[in-house]
C-alpha positions, 0 to 999 in steps of 0.5 A: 823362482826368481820372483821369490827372491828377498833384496836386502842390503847387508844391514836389511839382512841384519835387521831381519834375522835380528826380528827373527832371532827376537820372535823365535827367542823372547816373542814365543816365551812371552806368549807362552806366559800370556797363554799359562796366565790366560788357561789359570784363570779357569774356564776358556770358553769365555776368556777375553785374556787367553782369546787375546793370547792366542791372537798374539801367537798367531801374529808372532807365529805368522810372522816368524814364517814370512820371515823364515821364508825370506830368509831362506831367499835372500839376495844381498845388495852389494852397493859398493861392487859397482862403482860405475855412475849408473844407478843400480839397487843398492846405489845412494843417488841425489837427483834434482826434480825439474819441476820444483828444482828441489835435490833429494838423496835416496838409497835404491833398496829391495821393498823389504827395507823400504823406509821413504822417510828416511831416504830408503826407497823401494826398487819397485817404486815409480821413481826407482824404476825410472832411475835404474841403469840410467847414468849421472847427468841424465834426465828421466822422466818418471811415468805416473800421473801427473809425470815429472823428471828428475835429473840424476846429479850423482851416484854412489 
């Protein structure tokens, strides 16, 4: 079942079960108001609001089960238990890419908290892939097409 397992830092953990906690507590009651609203407008058959309610409720119900379900298989990142200067999930990296000479800094992360744009990158992708378990200093080339290399300046 090892598939099935959620990476998550701390702070992902804590952004999911507040989601969960927002959906289960406020999201549910809203739709239930939205569905009451919808059934006192009288006939259901051809209610556009409670046919709209009803959509919502299952997005929100969907939703709470994913979560529900990830929660139930969480692995905490501990970026702070390894201290080596090999990169691992959790690790913050700066790396220089060869070909533009261009530093970027990036946070391995699981692809639940994935967020590119703000320098988390999933440990799925591409360039993660390339980058885990190799050291400061090293150049990896990154398998895609066209391919590149990025030199690994340091590892947090």
């Amino acid at each position: 079942m090892e598939e099935n397992k959620v990476v998550v830092t701390k702070e992902g953990l804590a952004e999911l079960q507040k989601e969960y906690e927002y959906l289960v507590h406020v999201e549910r009651d809203q739709v239930i108001e939205e569905l009451r609203a919808a059934r006192a407008q009288g006939d259901l058959s051809e209610n556009a609001d409670y046919d709209a309610a009803r959509d919502h409720q299952a997005r929100v119900e969907a939703r709470i089960r994913q979560l529900d379900d990830m929660l139930k298989n969480i692995e905490i990142i501990d970026g702070k238990k390894s201290r080596s200067k090999i990169v691992r999930l959790g690790s913050t990296v700066t790396l220089e890419f060869q070909d533009t000479m261009e530093k970027e800094t990036y946070t391995i992360v699981g692809t639940v908290e994935s967020d590119p744009v703000n320098g988390k990158l999933s440990n799925e992708t591409p360039l993660a892939a390339a980058i885990l378990e190799h050291k400061v200093n090293e150049t990896v080339p990154v398998m895609v097409n066209p391919s590149y290399s990025v030199k690994i300046l340091e590892v947090k």
